[in-house]
MDAnalysis code that builds the backbone (N, CA, C; Angstrom):
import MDAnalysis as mda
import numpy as np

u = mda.Universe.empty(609, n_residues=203, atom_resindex=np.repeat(np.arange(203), 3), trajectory=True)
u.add_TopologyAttr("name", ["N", "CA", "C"] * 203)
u.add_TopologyAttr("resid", np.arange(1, 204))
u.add_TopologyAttr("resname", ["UNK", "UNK", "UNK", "UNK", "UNK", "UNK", "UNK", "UNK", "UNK", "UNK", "UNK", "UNK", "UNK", "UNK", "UNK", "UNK", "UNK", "UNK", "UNK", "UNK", "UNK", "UNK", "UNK", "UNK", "UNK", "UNK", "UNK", "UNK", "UNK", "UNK", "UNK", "UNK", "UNK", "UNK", "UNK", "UNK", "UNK", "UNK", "UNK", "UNK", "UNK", "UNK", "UNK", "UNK", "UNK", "UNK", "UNK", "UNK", "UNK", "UNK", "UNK", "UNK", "UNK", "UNK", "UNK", "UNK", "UNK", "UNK", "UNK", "UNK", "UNK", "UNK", "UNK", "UNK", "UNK", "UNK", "UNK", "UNK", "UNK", "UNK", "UNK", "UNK", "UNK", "UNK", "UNK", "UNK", "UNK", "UNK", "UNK", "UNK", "UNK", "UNK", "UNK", "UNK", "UNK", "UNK", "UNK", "UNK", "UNK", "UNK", "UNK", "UNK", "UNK", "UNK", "UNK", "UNK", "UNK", "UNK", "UNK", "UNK", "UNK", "UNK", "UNK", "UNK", "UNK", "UNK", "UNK", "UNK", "UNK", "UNK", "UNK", "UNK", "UNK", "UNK", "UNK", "UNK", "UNK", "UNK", "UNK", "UNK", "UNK", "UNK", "UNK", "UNK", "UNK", "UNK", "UNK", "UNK", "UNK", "UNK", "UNK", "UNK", "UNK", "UNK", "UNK", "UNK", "UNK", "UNK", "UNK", "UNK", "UNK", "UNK", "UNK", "UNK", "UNK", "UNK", "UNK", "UNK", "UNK", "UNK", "UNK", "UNK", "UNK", "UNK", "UNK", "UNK", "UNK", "UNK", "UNK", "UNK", "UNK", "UNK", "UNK", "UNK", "UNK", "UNK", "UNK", "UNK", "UNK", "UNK", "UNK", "UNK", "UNK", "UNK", "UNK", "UNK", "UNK", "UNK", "UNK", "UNK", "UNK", "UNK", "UNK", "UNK", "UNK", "UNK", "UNK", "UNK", "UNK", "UNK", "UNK", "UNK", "UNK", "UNK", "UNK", "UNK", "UNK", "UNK", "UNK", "UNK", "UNK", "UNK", "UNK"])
u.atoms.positions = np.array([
    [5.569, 23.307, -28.375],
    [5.168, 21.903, -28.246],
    [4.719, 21.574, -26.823],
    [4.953, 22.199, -25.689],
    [4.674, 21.892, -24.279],
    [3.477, 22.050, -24.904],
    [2.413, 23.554, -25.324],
    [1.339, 23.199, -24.944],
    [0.936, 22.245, -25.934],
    [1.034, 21.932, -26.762],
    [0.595, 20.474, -27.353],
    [0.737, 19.440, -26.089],
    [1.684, 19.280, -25.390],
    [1.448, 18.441, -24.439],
    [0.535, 18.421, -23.330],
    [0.238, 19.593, -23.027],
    [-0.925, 20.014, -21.641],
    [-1.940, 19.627, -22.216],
    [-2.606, 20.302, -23.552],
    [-3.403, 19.726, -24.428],
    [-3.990, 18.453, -24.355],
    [-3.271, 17.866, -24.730],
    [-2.981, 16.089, -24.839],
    [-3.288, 15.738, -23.758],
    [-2.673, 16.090, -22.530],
    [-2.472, 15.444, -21.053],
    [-3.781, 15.393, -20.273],
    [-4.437, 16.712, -20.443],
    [-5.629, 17.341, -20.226],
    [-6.885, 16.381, -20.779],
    [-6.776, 16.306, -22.191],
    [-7.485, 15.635, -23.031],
    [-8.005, 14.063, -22.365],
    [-6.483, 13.903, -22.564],
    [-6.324, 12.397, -22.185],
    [-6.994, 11.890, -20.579],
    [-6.695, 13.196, -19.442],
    [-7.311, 12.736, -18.303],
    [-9.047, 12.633, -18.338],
    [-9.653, 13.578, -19.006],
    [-10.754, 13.821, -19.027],
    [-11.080, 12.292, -19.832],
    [-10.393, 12.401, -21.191],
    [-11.076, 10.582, -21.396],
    [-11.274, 9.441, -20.303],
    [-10.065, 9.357, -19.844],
    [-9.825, 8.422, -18.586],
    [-10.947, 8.619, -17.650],
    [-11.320, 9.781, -17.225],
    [-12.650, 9.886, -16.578],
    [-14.135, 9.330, -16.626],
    [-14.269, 9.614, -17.971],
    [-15.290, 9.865, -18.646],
    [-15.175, 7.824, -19.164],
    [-14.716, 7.337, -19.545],
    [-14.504, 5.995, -19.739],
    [-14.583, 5.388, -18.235],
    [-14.376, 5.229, -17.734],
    [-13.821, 5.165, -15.987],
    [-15.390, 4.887, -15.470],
    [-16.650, 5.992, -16.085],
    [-17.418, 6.253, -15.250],
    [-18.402, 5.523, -15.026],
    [-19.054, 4.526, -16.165],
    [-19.636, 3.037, -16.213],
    [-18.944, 2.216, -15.153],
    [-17.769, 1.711, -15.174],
    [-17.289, 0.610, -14.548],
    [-17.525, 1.259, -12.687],
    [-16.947, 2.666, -12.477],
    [-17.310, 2.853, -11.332],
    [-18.946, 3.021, -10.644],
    [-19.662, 3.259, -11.787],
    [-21.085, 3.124, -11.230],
    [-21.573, 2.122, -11.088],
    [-21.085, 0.931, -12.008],
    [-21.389, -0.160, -11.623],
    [-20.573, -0.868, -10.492],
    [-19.622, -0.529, -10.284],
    [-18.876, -1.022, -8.987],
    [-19.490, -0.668, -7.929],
    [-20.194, 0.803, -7.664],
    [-20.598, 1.332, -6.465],
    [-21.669, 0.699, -6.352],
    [-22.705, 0.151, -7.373],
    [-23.746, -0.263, -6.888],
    [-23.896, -2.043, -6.592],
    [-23.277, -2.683, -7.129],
    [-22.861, -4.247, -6.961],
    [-21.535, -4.618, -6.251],
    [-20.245, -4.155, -6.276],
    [-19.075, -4.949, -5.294],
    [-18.467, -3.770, -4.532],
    [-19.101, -2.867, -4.323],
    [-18.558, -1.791, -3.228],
    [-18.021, -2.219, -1.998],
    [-18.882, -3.255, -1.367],
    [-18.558, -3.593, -0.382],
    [-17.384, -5.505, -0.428],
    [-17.083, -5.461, -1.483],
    [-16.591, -7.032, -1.811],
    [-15.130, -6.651, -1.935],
    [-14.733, -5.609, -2.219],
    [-13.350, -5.367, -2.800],
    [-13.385, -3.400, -3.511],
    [-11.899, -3.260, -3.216],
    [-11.913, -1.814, -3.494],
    [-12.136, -1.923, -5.435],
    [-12.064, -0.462, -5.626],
    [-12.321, -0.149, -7.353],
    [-11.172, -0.845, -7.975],
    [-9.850, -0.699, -7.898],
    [-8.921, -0.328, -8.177],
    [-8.509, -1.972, -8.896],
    [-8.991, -2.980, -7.201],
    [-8.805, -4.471, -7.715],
    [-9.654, -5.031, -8.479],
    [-10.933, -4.664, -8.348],
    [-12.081, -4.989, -9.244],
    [-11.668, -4.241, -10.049],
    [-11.109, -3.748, -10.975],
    [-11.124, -3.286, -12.533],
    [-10.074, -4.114, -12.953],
    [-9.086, -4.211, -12.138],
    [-7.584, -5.570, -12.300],
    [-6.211, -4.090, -12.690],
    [-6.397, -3.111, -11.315],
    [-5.238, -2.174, -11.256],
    [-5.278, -2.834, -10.398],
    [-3.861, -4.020, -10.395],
    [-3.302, -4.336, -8.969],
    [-1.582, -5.097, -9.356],
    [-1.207, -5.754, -8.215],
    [0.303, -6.159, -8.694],
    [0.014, -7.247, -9.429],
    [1.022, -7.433, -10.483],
    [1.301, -9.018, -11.262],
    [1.815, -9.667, -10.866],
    [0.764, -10.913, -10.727],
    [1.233, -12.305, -10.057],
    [1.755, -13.435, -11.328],
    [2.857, -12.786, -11.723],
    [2.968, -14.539, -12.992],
    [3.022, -15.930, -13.165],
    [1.981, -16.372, -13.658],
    [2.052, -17.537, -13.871],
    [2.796, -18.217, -15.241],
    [3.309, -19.528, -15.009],
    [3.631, -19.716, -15.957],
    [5.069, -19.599, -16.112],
    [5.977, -19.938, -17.004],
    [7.095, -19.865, -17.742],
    [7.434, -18.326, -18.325],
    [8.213, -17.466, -17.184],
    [8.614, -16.326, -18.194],
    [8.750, -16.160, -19.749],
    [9.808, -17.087, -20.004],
    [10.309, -16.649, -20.933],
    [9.422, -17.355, -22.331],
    [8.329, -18.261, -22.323],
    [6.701, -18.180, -23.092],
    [6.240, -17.129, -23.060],
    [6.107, -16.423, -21.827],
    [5.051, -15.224, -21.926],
    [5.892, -14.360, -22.842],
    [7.238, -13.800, -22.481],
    [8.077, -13.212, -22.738],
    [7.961, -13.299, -24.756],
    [8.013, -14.501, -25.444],
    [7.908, -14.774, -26.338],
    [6.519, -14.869, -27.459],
    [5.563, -15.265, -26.373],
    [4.152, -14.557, -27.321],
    [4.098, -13.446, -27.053],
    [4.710, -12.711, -26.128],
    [4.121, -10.978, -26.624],
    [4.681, -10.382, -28.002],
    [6.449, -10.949, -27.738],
    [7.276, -10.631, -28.861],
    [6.450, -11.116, -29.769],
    [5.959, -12.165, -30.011],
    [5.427, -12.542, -31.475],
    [4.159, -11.950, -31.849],
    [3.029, -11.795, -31.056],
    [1.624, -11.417, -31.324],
    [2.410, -9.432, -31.124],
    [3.338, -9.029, -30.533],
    [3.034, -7.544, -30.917],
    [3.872, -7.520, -32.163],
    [4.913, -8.500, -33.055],
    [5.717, -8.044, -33.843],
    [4.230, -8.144, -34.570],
    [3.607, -9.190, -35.031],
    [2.472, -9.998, -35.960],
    [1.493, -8.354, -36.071],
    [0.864, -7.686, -35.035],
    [0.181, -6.965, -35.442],
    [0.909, -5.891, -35.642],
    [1.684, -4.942, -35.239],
    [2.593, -3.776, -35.720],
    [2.825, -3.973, -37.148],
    [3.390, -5.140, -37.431],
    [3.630, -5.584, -38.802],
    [2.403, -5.709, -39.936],
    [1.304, -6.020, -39.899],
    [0.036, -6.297, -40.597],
    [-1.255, -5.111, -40.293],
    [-0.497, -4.459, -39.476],
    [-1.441, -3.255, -38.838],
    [-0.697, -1.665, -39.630],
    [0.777, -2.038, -40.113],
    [1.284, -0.741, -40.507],
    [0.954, -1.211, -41.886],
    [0.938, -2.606, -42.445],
    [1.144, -3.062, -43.991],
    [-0.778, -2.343, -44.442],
    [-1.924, -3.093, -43.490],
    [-3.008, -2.093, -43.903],
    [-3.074, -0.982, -44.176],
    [-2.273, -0.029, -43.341],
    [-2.674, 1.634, -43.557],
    [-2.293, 2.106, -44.769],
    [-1.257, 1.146, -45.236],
    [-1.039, 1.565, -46.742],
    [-2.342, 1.828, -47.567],
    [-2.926, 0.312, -47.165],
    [-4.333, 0.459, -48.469],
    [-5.530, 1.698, -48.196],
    [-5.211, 2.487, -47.099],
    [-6.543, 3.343, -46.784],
    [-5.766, 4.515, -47.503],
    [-7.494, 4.871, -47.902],
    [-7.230, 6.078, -49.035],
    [-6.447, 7.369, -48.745],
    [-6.674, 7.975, -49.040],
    [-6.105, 9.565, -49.417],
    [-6.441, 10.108, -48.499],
    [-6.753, 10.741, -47.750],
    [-7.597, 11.523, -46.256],
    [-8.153, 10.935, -45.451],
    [-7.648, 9.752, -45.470],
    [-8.636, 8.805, -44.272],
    [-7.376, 9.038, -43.155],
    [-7.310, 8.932, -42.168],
    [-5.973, 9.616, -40.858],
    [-6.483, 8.473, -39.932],
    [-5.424, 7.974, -39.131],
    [-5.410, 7.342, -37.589],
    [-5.400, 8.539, -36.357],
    [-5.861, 7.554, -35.253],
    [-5.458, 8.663, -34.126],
    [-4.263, 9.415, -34.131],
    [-3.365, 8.431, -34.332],
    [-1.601, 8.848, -33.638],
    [-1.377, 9.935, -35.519],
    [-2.238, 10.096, -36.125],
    [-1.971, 11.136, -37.269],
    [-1.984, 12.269, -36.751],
    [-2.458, 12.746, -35.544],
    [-2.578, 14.423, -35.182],
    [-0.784, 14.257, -34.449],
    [-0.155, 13.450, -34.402],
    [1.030, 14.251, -34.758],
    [1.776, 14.016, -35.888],
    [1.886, 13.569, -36.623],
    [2.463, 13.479, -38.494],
    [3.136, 15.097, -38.644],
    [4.252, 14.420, -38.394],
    [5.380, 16.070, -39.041],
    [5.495, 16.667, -37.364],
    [4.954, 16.586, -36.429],
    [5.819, 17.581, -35.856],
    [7.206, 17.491, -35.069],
    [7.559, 16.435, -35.219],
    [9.154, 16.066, -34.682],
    [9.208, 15.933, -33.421],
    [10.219, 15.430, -33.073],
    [10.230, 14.970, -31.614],
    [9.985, 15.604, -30.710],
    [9.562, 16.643, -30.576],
    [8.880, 17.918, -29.958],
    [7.975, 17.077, -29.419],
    [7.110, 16.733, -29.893],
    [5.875, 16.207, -29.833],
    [5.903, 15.008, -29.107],
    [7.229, 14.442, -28.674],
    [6.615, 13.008, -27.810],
    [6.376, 12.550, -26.707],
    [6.536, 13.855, -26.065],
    [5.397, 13.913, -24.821],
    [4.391, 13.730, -24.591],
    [3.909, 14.892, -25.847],
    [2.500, 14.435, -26.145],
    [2.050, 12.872, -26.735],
    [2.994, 12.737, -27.422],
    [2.774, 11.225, -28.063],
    [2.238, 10.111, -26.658],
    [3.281, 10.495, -25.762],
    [3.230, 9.706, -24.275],
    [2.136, 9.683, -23.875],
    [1.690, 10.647, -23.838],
    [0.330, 10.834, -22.926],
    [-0.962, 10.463, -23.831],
    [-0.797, 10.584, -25.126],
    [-1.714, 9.723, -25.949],
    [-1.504, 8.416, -25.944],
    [-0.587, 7.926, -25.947],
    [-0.417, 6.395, -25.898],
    [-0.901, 5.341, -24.787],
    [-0.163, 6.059, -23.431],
    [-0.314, 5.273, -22.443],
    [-1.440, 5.781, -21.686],
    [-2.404, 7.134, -21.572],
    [-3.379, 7.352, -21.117],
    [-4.869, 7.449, -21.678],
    [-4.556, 8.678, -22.625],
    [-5.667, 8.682, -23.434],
    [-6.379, 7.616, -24.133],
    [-5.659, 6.510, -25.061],
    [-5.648, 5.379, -25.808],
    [-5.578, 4.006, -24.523],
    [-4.240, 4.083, -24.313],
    [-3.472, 2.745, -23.470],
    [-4.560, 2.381, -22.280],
    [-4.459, 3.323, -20.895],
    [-5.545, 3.178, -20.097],
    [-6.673, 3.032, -20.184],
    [-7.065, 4.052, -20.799],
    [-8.766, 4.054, -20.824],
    [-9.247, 3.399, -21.762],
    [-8.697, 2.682, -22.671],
    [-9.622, 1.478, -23.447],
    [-9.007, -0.155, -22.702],
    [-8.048, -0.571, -22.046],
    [-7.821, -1.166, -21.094],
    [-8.889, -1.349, -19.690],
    [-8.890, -0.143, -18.953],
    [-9.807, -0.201, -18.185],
    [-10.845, -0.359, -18.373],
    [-11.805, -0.038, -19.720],
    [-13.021, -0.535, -20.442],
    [-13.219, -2.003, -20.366],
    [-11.956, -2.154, -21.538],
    [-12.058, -3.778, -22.410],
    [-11.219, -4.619, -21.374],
    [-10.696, -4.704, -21.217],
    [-9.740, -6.030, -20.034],
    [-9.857, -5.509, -18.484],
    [-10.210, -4.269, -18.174],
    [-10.558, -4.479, -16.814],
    [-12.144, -4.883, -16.503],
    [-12.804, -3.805, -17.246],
    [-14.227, -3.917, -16.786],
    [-15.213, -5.330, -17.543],
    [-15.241, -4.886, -18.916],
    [-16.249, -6.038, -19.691],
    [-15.485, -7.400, -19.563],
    [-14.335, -7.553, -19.699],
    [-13.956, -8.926, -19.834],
    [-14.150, -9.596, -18.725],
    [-13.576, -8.662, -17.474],
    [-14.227, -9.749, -16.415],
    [-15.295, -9.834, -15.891],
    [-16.112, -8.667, -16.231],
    [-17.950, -9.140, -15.611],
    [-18.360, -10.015, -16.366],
    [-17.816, -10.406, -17.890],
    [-18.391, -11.171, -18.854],
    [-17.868, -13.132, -18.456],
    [-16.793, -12.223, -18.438],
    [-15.725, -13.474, -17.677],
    [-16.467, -14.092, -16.288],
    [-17.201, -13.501, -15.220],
    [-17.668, -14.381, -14.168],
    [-18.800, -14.545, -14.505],
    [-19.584, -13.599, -15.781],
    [-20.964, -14.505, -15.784],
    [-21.068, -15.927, -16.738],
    [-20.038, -16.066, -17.647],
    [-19.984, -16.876, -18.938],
    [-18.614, -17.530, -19.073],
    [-17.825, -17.599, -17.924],
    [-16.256, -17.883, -18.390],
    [-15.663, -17.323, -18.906],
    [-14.412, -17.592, -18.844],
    [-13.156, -16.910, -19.602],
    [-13.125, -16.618, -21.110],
    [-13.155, -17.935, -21.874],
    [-13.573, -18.410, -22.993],
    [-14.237, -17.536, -23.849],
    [-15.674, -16.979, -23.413],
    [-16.336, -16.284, -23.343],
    [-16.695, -14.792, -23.436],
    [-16.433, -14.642, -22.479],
    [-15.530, -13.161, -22.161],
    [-14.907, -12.471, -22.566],
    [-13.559, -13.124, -22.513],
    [-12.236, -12.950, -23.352],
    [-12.995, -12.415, -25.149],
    [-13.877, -13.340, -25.800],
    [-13.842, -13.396, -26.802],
    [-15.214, -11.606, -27.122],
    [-16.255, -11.709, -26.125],
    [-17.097, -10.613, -26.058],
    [-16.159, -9.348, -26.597],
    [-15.318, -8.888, -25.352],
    [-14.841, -8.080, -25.080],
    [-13.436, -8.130, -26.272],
    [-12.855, -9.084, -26.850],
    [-12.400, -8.771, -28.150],
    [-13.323, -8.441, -29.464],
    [-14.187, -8.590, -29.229],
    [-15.136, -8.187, -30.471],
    [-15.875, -7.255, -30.453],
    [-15.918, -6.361, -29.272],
    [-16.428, -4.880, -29.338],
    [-14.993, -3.886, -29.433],
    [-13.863, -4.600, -29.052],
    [-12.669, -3.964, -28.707],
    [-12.221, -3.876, -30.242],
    [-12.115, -5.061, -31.094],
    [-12.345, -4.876, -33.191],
    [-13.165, -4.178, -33.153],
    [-14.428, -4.125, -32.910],
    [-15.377, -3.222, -33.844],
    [-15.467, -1.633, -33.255],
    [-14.648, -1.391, -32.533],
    [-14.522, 0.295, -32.125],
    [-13.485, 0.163, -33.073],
    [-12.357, -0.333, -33.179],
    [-11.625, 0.450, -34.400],
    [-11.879, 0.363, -36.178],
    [-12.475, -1.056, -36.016],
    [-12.935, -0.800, -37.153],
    [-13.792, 0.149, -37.699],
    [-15.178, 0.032, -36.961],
    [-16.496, 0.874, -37.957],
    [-15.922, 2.254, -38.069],
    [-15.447, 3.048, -37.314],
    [-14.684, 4.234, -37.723],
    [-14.133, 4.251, -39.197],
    [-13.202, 3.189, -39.652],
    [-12.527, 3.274, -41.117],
    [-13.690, 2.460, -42.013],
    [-14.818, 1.973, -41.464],
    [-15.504, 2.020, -42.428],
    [-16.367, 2.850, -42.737],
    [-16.791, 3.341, -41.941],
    [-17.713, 4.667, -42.358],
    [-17.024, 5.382, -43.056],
    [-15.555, 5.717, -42.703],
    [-15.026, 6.546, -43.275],
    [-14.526, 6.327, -44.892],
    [-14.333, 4.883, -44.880],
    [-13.732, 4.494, -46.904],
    [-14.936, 3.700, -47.407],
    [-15.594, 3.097, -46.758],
    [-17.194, 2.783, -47.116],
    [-15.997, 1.480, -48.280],
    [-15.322, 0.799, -47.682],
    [-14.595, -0.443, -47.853],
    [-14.468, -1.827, -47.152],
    [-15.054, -2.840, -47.497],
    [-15.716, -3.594, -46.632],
    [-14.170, -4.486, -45.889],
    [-13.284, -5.092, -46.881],
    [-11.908, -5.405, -46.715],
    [-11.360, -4.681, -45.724],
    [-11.009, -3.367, -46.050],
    [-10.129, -2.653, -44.502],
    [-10.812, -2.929, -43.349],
    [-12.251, -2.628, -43.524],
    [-13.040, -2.894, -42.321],
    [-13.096, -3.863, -41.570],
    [-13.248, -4.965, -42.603],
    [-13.167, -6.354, -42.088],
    [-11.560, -6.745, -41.391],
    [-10.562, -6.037, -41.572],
    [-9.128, -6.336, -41.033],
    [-9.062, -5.566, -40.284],
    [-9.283, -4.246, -40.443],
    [-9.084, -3.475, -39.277],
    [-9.928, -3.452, -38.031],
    [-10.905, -4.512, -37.809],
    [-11.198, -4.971, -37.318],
    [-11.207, -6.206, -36.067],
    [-10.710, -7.073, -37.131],
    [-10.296, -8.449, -36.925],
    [-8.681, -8.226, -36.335],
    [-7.780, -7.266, -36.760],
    [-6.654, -7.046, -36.318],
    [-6.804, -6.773, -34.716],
    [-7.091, -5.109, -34.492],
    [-7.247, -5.171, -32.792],
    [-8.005, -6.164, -32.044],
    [-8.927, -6.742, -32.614],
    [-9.880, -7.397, -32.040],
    [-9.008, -8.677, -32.030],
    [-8.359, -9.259, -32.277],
    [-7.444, -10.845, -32.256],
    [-6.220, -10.240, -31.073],
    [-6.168, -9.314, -31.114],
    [-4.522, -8.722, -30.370],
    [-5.438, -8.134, -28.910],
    [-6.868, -7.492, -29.204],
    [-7.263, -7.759, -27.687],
    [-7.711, -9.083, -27.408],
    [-8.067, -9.972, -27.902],
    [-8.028, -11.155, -26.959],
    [-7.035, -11.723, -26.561],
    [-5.934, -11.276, -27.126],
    [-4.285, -11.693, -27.129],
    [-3.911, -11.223, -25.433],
    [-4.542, -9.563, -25.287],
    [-4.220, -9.145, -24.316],
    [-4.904, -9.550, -23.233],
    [-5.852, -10.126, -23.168],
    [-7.029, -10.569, -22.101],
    [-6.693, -11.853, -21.741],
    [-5.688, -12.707, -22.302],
    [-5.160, -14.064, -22.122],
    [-3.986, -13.629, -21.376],
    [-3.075, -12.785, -21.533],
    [-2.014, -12.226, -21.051],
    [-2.520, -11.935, -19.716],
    [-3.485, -11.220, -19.409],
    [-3.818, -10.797, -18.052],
    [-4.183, -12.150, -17.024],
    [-5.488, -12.609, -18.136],
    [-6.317, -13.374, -16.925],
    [-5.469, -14.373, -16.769],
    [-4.575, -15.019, -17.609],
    [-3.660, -16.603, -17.615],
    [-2.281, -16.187, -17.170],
    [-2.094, -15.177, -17.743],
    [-0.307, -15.129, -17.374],
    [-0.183, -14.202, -15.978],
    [-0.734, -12.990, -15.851],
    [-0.379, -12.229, -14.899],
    [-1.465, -12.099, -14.125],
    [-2.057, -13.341, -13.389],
    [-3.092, -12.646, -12.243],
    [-4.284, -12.300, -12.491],
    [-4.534, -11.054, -12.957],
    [-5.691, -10.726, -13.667],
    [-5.792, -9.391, -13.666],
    [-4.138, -9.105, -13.778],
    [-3.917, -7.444, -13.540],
    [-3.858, -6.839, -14.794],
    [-4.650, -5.529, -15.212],
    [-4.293, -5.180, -16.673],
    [-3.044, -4.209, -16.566],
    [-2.341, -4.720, -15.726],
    [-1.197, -3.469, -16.175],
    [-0.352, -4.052, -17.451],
    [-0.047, -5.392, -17.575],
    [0.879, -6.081, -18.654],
    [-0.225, -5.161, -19.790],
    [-1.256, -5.668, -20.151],
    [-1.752, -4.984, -21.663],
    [-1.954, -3.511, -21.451],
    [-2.032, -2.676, -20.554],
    [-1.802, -1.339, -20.710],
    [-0.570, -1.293, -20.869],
    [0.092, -1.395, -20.483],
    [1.804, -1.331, -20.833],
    [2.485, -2.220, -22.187],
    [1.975, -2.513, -22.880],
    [1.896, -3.461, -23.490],
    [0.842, -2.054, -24.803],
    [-0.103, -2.436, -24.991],
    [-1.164, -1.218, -25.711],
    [-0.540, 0.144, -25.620],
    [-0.293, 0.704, -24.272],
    [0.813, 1.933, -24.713],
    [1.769, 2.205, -25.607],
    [2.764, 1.033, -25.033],
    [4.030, 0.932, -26.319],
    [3.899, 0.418, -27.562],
    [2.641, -0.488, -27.769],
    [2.503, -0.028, -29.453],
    [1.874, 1.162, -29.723],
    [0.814, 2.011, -29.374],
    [0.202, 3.181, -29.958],
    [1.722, 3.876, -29.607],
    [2.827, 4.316, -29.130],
    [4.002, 5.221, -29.025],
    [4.453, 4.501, -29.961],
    [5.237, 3.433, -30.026],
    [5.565, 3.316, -30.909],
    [4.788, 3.809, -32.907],
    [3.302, 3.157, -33.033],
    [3.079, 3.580, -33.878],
    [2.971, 5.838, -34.792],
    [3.047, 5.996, -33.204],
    [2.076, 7.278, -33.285],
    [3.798, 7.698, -33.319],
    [4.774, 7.633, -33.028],
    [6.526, 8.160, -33.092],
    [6.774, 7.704, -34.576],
    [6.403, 6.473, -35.572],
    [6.586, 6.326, -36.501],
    [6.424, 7.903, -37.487],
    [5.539, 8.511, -37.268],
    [4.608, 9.506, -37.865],
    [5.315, 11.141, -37.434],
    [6.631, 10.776, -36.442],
    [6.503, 12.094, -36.410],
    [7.638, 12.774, -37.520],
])
């Protein structure tokens, strides 16, 4: 199982790269000189605003709401249709290292640093929050969806499996830009521990 984990780890950095590499080309050529990469993508400390224990309480509710309506869908997908966190199904806790490094890097980071660091806020200073927020939830649904539709050629799953990540990333893009600053570490940390959690269901 280690090398299942190097595997994974390996895998996972090269995604992170390779996702990474838009937002830094566009950084080098427009705010290079305005601010480092790291703050312009929103890797920085959390400043909270707001009432802890609200924030504290819509996460509990919007992550119970989708874990819950996100495991009740997979029921309805057919016979050979598989999720990411399916390449580990059966191999036992061996495997949750690897699970780790799929969750919080491969998956967690690098669609974070995409969707709530990069698009939401270039979208966010050209068009508002409002705006933004909502762009970048609706390409963030339709990467997980069109996958299960191509794949069950079912317009229903599609349309939820869709509408599911895509409502829970704008969930997460409110969390950042309103509650914490405008740091994506809350929804990477946050997006990690549901894909571990979901992808540990499976082993």
């Amino acid at each position: 199982m280690f090398g299942m984990f190097i595997n994974e780890f390996v895998g996972a950095l090269v995604q992170l790269i390779i996702f990474s590499l838009i937002p830094l080309i566009i950084w080098l050529i427009f705010a290079r000189k305005k601010q480092n990469f790291f703050t312009w993508i929103g890797i920085k400390k959390i400043k909270h605003e707001g009432k802890w224990w609200v924030t504290v309480c819509a996460i509990l509710i919007a992550t119970g709401l989708y874990i819950g309506l996100t495991v009740l869908s997979m029921k309805f997908l057919p016979e050979g249709v598989t999720t990411a966190g399916s390449d580990f199904a059966g191999k036992g806790f061996a495997a949750f290292p690897a699970v780790l490094a799929y969750g919080f890097i491969r998956t967690g980071l690098s669609e974070e640093v995409v969707f709530r660091g990069f698009l939401l806020k270039r979208f966010s200073d050209k068009f508002g929050f409002i705006v933004g927020n909502t762009i970048q939830a609706v390409l963030f649904g339709l990467m997980h969806g069109i996958p299960f539709g191509l794949a069950t050629h079912n317009i229903p799953v599609t349309i939820v499996l869709t509408l599911l990540p895509g409502a829970f990333g704008w969930f997460q893009g409110w969390l950042n830009e309103k509650r914490c600053g405008g740091s994506i570490i809350p929804s990477w940390l946050l997006h990690g521990t549901i894909n571990v959690i979901v992808a540990t269901l499976s082993l």
